[in-house]
C-alpha positions in Angstrom: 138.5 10.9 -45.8 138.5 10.2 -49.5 142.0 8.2 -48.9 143.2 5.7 -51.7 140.6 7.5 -54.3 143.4 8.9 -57.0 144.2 12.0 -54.6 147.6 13.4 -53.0 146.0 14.1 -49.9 143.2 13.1 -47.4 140.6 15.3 -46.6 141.0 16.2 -42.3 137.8 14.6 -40.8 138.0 17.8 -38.9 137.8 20.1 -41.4 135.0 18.6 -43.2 132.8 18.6 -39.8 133.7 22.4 -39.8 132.2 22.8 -43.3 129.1 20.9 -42.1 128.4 23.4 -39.5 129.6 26.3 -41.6 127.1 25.2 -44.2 124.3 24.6 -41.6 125.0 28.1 -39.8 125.0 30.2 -43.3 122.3 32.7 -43.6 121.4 31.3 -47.3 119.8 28.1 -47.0 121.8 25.5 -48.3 120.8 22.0 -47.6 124.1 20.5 -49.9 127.7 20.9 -49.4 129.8 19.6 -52.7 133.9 18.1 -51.9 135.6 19.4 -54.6 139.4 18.4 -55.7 141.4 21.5 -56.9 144.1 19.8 -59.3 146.0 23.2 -58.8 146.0 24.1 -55.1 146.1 20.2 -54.9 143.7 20.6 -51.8 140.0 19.9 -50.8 137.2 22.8 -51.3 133.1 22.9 -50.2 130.9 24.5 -52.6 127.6 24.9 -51.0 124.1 24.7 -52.8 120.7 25.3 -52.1 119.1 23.2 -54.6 119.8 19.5 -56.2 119.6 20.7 -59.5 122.9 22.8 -58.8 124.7 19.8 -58.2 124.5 19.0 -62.1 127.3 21.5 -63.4 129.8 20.4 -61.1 129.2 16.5 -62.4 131.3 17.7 -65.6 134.9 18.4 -64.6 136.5 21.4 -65.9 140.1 19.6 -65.7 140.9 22.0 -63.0 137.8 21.0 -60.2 136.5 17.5 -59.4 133.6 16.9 -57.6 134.5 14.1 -55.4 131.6 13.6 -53.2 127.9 15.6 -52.0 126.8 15.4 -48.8 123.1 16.7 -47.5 124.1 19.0 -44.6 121.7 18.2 -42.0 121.5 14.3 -42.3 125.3 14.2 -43.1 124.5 11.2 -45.2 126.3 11.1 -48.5 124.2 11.9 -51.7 124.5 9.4 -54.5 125.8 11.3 -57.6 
């Protein structure tokens, strides 16, 4: 995933289906998992939300984290940000 969008790496299609369930099976109710590029580690990262609203901090990178993309974790559709 995310292949050809300014990144060293793609993200494993695998691993991203893992974070789906991992969000899905959390205690906390999160309904939003957030793809974050670490410039640093130079790898992928989920951040999970409960809340659309909390999706709004990580729109401003920090020059360290980009969000790349937000996905609803029970639809799996992609969330337009």
């Amino acid at each position: 995933m995310f292949n050809g969008s300014g990144f060293s790496k793609s993200l494993d299609d695998e691993v991203f289906t893992l974070w789906l369930e991992k969000g899905r099976d959390s205690k906390i109710k999160y309904n939003y998992v957030l793809i974050i590029w670490d410039e640093y580690e130079t790898e992928y990262k989920p951040v999970y939300v409960e809340l659309r609203d909390e999706i709004e901090p990580y729109k401003i990178s920090n020059g360290r984290e980009i969000l790349v993309a937000v996905y609803d974790l029970y639809s799996e559709s992609r969330i337009k940000i």
